[in-house]
PQR file with spaces between the fields and no chain letter, atoms N, CA, C, O and H, PARSE charges and radii, in Angstrom:
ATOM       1  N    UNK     1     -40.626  -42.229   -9.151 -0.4000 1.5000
ATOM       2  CA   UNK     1     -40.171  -42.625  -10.465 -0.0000 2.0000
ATOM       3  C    UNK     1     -41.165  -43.617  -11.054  0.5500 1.7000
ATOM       4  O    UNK     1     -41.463  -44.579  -10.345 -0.5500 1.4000
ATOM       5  N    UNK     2     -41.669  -43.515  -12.161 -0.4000 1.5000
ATOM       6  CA   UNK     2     -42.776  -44.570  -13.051 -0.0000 2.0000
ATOM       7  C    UNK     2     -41.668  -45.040  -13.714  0.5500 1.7000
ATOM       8  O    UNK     2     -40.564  -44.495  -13.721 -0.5500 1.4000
ATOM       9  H    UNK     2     -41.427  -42.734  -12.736  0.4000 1.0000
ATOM      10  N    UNK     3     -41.986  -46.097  -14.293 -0.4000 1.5000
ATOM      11  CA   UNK     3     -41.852  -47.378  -15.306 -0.0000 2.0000
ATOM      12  C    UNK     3     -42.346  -47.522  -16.190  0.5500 1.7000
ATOM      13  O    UNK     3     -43.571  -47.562  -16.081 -0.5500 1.4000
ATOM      14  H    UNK     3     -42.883  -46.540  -14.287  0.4000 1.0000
ATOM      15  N    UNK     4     -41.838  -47.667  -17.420 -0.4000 1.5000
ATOM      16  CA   UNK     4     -42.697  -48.007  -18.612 -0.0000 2.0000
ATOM      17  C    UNK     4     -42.645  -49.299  -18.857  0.5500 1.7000
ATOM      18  O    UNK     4     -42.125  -49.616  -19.926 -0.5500 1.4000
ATOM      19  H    UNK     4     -40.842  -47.634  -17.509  0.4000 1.0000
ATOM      20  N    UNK     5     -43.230  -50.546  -17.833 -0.4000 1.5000
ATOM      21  CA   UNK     5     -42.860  -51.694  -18.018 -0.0000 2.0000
ATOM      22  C    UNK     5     -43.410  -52.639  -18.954  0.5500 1.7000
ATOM      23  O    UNK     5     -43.562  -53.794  -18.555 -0.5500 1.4000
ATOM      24  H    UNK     5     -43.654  -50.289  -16.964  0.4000 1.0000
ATOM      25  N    UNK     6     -43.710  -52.362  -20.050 -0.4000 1.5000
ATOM      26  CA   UNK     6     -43.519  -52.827  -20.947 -0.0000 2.0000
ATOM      27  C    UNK     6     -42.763  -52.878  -21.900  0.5500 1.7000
ATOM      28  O    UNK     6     -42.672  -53.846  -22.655 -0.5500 1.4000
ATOM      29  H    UNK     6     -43.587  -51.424  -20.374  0.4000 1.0000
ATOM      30  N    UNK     7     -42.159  -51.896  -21.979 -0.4000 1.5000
ATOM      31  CA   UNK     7     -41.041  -51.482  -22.559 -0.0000 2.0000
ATOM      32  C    UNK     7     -39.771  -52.463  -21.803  0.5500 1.7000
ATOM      33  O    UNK     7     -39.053  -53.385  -22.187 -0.5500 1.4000
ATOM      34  H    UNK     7     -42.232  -51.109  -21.366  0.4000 1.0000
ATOM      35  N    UNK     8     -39.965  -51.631  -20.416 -0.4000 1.5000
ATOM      36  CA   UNK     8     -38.485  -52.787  -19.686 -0.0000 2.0000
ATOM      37  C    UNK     8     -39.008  -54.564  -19.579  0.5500 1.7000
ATOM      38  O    UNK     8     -38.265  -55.433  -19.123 -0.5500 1.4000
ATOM      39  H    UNK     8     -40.548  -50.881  -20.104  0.4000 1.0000
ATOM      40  N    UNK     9     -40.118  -54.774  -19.990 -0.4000 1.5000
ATOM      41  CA   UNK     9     -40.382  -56.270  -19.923 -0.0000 2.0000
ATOM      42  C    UNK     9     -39.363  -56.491  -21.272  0.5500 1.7000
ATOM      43  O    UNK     9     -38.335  -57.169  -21.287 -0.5500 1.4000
ATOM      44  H    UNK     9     -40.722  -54.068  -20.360  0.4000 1.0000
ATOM      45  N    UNK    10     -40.038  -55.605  -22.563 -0.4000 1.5000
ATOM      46  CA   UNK    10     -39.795  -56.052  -23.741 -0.0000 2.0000
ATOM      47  C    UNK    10     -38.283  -55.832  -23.888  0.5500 1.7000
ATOM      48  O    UNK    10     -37.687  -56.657  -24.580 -0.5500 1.4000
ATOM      49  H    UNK    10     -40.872  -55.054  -22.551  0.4000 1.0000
ATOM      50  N    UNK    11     -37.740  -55.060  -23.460 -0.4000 1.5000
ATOM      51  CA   UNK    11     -35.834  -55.295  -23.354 -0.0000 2.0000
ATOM      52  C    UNK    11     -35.843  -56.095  -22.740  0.5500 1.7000
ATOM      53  O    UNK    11     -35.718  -57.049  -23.508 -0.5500 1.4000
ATOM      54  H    UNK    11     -38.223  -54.389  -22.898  0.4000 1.0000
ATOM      55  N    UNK    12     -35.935  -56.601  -21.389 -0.4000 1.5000
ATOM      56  CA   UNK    12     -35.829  -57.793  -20.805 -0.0000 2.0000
ATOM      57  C    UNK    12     -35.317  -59.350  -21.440  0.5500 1.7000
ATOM      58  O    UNK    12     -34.312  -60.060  -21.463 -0.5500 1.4000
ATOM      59  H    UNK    12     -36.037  -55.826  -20.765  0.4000 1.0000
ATOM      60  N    UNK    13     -36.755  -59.343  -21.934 -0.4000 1.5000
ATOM      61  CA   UNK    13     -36.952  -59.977  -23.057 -0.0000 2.0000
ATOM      62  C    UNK    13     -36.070  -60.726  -23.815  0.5500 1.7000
ATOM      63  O    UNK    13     -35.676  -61.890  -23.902 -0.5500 1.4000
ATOM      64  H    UNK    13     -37.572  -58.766  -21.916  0.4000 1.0000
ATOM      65  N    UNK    14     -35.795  -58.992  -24.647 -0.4000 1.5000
ATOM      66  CA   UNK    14     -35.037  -59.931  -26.352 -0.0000 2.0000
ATOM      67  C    UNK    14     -34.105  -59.380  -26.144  0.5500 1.7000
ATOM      68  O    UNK    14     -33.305  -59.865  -26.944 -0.5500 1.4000
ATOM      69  H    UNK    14     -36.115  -58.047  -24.576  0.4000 1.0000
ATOM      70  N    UNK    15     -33.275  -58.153  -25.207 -0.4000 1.5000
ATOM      71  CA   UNK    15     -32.112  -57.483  -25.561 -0.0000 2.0000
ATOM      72  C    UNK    15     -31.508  -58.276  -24.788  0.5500 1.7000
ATOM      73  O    UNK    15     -30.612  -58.881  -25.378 -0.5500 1.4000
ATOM      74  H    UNK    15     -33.925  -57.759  -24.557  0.4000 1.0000
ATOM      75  N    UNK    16     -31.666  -58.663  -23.184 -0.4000 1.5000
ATOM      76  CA   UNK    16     -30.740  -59.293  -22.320 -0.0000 2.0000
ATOM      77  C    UNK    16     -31.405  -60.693  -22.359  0.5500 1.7000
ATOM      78  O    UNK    16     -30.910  -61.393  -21.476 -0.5500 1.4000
ATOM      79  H    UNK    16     -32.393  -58.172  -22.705  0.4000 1.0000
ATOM      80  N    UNK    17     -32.097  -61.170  -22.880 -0.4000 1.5000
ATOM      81  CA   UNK    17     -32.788  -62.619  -22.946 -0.0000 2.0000
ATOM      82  C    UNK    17     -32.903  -63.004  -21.797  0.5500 1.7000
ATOM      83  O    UNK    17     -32.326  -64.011  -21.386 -0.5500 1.4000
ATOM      84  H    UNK    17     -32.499  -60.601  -23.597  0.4000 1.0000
ATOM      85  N    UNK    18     -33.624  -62.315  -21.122 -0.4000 1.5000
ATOM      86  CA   UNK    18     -34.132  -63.036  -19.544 -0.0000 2.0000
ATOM      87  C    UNK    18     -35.791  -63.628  -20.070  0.5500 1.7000
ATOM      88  O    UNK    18     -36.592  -63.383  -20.972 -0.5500 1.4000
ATOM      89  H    UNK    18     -34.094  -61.498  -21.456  0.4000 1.0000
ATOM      90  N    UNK    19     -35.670  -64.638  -18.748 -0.4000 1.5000
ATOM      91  CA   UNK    19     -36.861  -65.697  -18.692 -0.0000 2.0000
ATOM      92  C    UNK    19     -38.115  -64.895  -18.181  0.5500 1.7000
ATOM      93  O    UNK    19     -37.749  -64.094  -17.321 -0.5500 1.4000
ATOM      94  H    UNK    19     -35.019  -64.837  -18.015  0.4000 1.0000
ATOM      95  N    UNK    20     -39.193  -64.847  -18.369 -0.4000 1.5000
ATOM      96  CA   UNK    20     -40.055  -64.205  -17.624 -0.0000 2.0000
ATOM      97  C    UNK    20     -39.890  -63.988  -16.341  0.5500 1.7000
ATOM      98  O    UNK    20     -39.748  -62.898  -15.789 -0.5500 1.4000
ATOM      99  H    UNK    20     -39.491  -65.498  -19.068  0.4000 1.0000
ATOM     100  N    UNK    21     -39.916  -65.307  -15.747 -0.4000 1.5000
ATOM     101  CA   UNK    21     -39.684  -65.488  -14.303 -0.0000 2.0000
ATOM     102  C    UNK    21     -38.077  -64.524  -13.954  0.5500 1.7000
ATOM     103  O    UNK    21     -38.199  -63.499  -13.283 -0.5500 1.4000
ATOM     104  H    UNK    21     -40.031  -66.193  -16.196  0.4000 1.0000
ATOM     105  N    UNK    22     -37.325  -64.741  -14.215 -0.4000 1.5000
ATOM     106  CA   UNK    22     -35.940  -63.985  -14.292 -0.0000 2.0000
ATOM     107  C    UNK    22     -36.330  -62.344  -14.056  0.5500 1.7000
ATOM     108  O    UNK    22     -35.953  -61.793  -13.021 -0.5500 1.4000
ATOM     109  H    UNK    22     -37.226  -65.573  -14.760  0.4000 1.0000
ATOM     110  N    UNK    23     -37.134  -61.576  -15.116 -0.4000 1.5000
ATOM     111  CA   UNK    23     -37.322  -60.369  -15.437 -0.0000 2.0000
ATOM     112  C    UNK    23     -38.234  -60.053  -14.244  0.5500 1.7000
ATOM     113  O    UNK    23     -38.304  -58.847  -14.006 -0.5500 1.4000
ATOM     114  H    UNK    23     -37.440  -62.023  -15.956  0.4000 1.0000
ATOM     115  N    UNK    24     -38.871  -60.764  -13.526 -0.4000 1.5000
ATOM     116  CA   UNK    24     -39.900  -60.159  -12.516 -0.0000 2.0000
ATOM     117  C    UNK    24     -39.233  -60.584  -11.400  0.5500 1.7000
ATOM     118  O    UNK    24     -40.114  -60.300  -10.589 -0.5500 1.4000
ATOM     119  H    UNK    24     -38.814  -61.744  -13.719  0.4000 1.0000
ATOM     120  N    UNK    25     -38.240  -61.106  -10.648 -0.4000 1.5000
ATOM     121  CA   UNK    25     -37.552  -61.153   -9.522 -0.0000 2.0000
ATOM     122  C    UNK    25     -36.713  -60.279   -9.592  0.5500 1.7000
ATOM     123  O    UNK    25     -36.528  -59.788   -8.478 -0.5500 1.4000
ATOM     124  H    UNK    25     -37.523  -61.336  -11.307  0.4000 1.0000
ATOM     125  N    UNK    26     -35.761  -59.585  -10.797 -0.4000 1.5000
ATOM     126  CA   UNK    26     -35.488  -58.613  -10.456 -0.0000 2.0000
ATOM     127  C    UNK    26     -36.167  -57.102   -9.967  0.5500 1.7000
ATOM     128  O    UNK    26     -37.243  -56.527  -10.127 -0.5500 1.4000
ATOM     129  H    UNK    26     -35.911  -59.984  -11.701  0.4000 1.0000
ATOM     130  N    UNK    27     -34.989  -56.850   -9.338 -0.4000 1.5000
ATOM     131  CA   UNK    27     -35.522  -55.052   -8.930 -0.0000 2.0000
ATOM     132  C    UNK    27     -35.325  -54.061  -10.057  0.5500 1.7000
ATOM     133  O    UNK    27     -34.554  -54.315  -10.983 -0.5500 1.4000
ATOM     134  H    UNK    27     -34.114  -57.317   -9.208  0.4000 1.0000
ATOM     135  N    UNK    28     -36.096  -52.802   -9.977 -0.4000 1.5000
ATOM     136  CA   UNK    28     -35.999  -52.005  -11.184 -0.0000 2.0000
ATOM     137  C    UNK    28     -34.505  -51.381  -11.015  0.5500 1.7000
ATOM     138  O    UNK    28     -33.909  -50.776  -11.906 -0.5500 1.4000
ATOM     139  H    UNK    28     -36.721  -52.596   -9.224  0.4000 1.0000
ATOM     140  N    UNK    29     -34.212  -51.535  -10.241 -0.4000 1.5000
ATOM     141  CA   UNK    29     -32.606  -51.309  -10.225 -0.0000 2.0000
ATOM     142  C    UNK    29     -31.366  -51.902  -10.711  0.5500 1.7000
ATOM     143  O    UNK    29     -30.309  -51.492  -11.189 -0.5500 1.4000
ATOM     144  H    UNK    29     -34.695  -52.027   -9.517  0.4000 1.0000
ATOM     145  N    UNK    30     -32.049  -53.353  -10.319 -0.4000 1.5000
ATOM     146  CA   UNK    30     -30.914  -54.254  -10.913 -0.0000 2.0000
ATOM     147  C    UNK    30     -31.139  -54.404  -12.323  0.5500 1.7000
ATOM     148  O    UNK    30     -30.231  -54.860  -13.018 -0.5500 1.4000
ATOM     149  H    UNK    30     -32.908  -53.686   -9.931  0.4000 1.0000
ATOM     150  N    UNK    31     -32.265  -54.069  -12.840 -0.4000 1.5000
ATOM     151  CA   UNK    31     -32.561  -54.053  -14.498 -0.0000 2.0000
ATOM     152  C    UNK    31     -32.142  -53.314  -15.252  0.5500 1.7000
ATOM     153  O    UNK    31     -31.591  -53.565  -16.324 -0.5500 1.4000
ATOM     154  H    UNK    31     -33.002  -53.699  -12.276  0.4000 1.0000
ATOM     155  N    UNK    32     -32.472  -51.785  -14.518 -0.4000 1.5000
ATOM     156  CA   UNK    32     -31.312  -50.475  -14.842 -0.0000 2.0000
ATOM     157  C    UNK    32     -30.250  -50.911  -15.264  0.5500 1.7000
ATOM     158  O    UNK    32     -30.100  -51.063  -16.476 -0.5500 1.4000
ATOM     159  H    UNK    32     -32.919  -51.581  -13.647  0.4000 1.0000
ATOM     160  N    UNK    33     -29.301  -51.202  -14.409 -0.4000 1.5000
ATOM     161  CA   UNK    33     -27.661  -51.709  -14.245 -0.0000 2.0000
ATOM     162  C    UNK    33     -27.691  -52.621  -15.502  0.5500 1.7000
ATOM     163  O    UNK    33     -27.085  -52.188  -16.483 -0.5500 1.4000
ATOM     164  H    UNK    33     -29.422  -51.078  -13.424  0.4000 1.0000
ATOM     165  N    UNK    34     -28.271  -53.747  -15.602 -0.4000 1.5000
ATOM     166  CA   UNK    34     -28.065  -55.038  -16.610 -0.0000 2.0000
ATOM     167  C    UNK    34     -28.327  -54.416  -18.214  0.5500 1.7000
ATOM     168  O    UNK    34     -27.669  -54.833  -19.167 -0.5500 1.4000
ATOM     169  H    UNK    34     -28.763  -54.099  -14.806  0.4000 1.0000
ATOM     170  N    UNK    35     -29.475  -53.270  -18.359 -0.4000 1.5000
ATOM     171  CA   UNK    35     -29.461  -52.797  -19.653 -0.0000 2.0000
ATOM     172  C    UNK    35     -28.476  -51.645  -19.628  0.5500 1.7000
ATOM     173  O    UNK    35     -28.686  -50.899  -20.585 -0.5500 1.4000
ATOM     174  H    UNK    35     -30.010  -52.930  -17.585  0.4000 1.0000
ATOM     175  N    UNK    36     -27.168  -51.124  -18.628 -0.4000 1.5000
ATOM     176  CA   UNK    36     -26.938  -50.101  -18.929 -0.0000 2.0000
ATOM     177  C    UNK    36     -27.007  -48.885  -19.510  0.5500 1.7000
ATOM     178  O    UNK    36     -27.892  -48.720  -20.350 -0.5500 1.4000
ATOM     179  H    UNK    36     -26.998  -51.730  -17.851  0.4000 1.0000
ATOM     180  N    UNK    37     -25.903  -47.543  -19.124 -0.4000 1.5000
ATOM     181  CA   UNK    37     -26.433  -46.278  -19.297 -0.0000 2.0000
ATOM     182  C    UNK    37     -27.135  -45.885  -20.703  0.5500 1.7000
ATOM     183  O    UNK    37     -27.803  -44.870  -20.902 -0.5500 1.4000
ATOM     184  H    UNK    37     -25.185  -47.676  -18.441  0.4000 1.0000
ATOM     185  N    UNK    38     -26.904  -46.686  -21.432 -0.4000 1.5000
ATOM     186  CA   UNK    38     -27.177  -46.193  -22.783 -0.0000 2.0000
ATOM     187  C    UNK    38     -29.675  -46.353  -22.774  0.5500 1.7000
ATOM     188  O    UNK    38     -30.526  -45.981  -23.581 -0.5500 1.4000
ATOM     189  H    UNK    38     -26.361  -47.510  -21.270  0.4000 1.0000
ATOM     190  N    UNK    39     -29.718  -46.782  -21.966 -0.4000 1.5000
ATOM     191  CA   UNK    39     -30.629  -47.786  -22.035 -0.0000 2.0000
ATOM     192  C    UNK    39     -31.716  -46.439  -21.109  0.5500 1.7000
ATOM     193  O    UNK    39     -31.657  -46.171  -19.909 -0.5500 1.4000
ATOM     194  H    UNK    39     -29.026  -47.085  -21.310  0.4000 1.0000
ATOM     195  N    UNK    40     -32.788  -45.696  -22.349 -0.4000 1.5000
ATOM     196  CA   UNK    40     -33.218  -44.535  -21.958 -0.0000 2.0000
ATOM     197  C    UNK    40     -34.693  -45.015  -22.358  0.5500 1.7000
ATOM     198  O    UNK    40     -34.995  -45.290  -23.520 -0.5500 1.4000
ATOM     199  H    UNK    40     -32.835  -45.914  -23.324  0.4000 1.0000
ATOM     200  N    UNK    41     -35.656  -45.094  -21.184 -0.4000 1.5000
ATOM     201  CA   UNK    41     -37.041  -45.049  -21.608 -0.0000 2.0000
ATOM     202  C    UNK    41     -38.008  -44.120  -21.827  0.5500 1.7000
ATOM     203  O    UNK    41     -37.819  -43.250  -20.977 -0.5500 1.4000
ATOM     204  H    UNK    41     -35.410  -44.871  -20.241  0.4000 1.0000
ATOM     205  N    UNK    42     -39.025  -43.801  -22.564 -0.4000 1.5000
ATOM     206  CA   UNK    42     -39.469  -42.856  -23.303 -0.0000 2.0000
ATOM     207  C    UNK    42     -40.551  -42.469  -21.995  0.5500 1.7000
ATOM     208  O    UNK    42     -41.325  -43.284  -21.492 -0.5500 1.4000
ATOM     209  H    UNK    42     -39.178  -44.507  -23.255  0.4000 1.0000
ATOM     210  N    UNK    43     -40.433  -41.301  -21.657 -0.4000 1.5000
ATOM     211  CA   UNK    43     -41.617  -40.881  -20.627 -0.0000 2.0000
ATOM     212  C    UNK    43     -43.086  -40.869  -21.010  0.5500 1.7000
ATOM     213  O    UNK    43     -43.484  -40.690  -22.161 -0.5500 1.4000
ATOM     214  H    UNK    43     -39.804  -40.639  -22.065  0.4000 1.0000
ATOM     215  N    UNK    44     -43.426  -40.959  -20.543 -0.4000 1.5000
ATOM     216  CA   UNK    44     -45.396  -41.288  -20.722 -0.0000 2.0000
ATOM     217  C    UNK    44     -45.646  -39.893  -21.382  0.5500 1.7000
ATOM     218  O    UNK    44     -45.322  -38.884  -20.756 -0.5500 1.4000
ATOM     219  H    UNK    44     -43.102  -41.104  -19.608  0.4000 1.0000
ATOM     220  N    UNK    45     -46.286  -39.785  -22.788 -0.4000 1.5000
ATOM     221  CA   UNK    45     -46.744  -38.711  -23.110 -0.0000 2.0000
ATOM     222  C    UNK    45     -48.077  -39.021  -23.625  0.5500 1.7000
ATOM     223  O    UNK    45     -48.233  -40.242  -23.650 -0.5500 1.4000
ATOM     224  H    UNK    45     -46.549  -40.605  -23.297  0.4000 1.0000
ATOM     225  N    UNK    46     -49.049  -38.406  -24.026 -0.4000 1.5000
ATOM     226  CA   UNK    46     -50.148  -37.749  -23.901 -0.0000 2.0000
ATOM     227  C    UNK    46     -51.020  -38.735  -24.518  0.5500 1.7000
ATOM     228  O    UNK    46     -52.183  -38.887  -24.144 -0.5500 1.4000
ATOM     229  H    UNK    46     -48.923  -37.414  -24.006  0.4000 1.0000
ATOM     230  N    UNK    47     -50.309  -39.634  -25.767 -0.4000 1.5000
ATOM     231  CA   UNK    47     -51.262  -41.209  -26.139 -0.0000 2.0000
ATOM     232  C    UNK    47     -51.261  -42.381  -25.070  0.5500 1.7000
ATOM     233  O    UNK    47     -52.298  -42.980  -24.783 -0.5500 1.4000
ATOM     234  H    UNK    47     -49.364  -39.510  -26.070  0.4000 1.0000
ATOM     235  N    UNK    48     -49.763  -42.730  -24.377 -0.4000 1.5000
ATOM     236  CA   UNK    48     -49.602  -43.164  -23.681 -0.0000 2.0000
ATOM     237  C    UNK    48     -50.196  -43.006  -22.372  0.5500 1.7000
ATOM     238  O    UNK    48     -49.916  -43.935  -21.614 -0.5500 1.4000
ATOM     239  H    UNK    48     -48.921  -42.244  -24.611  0.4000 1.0000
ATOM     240  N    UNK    49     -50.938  -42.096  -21.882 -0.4000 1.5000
ATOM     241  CA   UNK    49     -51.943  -41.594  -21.470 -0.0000 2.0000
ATOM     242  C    UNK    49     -52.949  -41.950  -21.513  0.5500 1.7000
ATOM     243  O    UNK    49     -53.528  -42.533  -20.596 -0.5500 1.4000
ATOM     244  H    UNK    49     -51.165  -41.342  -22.498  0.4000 1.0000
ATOM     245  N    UNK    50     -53.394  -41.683  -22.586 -0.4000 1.5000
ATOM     246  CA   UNK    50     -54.893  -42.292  -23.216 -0.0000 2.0000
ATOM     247  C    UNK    50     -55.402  -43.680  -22.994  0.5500 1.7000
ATOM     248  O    UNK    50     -56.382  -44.145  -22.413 -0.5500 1.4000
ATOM     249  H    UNK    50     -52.923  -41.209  -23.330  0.4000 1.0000
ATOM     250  N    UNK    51     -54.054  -44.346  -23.883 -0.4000 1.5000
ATOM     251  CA   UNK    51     -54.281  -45.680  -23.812 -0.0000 2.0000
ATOM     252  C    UNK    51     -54.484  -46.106  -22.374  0.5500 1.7000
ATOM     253  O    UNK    51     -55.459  -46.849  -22.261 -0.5500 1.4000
ATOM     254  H    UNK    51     -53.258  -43.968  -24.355  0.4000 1.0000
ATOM     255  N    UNK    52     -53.795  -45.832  -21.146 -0.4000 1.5000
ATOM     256  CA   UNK    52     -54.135  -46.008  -19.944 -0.0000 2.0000
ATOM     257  C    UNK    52     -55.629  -45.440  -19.415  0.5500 1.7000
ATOM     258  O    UNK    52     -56.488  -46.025  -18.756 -0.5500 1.4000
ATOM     259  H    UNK    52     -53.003  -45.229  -21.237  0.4000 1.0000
ATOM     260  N    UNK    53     -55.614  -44.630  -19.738 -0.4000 1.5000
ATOM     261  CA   UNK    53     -57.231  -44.272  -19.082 -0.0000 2.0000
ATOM     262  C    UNK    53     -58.079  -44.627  -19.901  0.5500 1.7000
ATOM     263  O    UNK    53     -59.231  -44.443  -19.508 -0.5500 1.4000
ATOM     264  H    UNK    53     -54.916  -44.155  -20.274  0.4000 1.0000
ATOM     265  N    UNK    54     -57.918  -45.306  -21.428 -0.4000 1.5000
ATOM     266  CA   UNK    54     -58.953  -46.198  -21.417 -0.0000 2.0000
ATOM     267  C    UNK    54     -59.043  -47.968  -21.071  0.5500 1.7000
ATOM     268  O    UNK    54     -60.082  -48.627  -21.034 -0.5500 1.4000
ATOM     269  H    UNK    54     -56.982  -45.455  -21.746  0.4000 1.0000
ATOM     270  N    UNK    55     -57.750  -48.435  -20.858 -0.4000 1.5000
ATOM     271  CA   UNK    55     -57.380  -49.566  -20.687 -0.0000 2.0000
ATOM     272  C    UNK    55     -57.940  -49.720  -19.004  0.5500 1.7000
ATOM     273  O    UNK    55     -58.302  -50.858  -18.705 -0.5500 1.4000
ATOM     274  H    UNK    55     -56.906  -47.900  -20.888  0.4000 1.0000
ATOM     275  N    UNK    56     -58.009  -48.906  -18.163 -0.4000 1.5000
ATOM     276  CA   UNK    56     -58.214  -48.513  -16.843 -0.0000 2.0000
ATOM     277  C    UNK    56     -58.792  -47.431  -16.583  0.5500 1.7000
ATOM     278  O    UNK    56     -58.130  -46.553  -16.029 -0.5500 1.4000
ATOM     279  H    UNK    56     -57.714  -47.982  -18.405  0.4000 1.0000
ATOM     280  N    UNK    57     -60.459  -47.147  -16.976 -0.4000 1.5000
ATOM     281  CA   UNK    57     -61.523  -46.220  -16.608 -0.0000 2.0000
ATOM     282  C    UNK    57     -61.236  -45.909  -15.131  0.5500 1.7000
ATOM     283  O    UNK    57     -60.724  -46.574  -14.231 -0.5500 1.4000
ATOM     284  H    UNK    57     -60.997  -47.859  -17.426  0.4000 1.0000
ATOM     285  N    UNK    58     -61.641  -44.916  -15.182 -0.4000 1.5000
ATOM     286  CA   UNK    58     -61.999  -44.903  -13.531 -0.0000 2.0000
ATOM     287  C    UNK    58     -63.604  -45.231  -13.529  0.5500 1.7000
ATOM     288  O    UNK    58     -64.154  -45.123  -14.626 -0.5500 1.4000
ATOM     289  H    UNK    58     -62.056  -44.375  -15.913  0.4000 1.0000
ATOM     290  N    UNK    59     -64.459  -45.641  -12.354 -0.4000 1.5000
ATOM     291  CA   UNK    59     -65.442  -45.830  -12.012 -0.0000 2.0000
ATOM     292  C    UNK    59     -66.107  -44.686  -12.164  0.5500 1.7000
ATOM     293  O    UNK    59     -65.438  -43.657  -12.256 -0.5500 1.4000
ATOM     294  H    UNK    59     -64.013  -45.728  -11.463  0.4000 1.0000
ATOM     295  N    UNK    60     -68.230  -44.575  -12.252 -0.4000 1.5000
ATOM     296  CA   UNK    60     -68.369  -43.597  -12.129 -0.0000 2.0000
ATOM     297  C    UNK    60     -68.901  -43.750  -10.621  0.5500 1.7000
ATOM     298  O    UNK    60     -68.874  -44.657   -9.790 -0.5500 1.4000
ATOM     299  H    UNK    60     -68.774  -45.411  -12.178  0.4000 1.0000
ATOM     300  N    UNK    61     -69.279  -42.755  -10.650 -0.4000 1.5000
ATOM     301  CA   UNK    61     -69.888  -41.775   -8.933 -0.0000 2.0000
ATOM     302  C    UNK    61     -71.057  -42.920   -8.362  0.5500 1.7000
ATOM     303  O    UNK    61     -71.139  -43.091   -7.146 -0.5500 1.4000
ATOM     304  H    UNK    61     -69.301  -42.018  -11.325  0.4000 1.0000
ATOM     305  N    UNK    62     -71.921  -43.664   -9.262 -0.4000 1.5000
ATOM     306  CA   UNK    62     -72.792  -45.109   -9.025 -0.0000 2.0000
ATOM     307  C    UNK    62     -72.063  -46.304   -9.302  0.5500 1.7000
ATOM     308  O    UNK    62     -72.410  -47.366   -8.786 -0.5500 1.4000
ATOM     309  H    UNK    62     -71.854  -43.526  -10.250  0.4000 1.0000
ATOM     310  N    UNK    63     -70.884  -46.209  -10.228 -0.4000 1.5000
ATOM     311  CA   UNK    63     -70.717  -48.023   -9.710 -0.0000 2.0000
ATOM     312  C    UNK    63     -69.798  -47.880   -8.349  0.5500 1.7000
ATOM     313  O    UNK    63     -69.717  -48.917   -7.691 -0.5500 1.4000
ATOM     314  H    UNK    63     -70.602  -45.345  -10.648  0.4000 1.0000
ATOM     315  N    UNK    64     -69.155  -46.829   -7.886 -0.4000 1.5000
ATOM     316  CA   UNK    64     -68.601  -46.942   -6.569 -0.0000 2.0000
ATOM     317  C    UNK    64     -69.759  -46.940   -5.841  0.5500 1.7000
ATOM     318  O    UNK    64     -69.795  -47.945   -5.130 -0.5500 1.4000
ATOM     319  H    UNK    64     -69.221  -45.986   -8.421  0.4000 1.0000
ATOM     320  N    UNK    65     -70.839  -46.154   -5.698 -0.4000 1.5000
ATOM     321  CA   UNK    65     -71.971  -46.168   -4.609 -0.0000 2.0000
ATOM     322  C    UNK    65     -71.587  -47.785   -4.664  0.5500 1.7000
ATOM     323  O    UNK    65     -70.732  -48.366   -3.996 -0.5500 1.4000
ATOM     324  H    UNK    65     -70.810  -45.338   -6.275  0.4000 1.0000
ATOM     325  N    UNK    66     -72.489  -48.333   -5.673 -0.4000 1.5000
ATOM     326  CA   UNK    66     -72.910  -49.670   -6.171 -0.0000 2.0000
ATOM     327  C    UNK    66     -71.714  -50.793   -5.156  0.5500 1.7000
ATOM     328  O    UNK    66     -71.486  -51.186   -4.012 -0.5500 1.4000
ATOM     329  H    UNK    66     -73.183  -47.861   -6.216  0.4000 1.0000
ATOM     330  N    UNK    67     -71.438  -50.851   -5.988 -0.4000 1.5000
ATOM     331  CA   UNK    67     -69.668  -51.461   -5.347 -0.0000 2.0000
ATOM     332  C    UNK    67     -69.859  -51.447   -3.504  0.5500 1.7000
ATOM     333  O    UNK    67     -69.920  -52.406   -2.734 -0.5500 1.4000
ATOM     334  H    UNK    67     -71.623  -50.531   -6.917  0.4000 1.0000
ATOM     335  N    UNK    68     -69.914  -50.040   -3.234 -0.4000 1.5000
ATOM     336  CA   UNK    68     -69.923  -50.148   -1.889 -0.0000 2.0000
ATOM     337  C    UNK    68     -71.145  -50.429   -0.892  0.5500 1.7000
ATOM     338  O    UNK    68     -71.091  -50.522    0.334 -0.5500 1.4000
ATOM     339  H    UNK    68     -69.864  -49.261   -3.859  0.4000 1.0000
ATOM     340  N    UNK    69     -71.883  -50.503   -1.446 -0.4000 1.5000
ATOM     341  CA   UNK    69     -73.550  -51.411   -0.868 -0.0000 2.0000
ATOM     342  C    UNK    69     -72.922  -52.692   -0.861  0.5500 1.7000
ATOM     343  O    UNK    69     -72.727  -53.244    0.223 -0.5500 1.4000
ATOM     344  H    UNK    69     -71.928  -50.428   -2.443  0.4000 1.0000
ATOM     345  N    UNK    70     -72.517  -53.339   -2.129 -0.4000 1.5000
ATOM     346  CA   UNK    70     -72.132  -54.651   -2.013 -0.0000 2.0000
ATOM     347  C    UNK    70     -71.093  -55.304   -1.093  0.5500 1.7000
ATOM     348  O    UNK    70     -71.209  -56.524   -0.979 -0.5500 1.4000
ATOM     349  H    UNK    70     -72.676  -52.891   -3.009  0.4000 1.0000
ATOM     350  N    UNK    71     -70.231  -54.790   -0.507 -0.4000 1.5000
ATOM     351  CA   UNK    71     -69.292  -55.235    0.393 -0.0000 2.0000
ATOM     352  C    UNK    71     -70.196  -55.314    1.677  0.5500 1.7000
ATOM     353  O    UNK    71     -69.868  -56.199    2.467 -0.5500 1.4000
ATOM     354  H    UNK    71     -70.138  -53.799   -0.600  0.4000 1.0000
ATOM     355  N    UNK    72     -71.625  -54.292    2.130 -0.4000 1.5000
ATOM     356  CA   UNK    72     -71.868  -54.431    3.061 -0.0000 2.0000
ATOM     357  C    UNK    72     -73.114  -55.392    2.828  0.5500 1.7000
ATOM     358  O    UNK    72     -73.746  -55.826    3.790 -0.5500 1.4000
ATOM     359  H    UNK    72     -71.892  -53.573    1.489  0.4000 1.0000
């Protein structure tokens, strides 16, 4: 199961007014329960996507070489 946790940060947040600290000791379970059934997050589609693989490249084929010379 994925998370759209920004989304459940941002209910967190302002719908149930939890503290930062509050919202990250809970489990994604007990967060479930506290926003109840009504409380439906939007599955990752195809921008939401994007934005991740550019927010988080993958490496290419030389900065891993690279990368891994350097550890040794």
């Amino acid at each position: 199961m994925r998370f759209d946790w920004a989304e459940l940060l941002r209910l967190g947040l302002t719908r149930l007014r939890l503290s930062p600290q509050a919202f990250w000791a809970l489990t994604p379970v007990e967060l479930m329960l506290m926003l109840g059934p009504e409380a439906r997050l939007r599955p990752l589609d195809k921008t939401g996507l994007q934005a991740l693989l550019e927010a988080y490249p993958d490496a290419t084929a030389r900065e891993k070489n690279e990368e891994h010379h350097e550890r040794f």
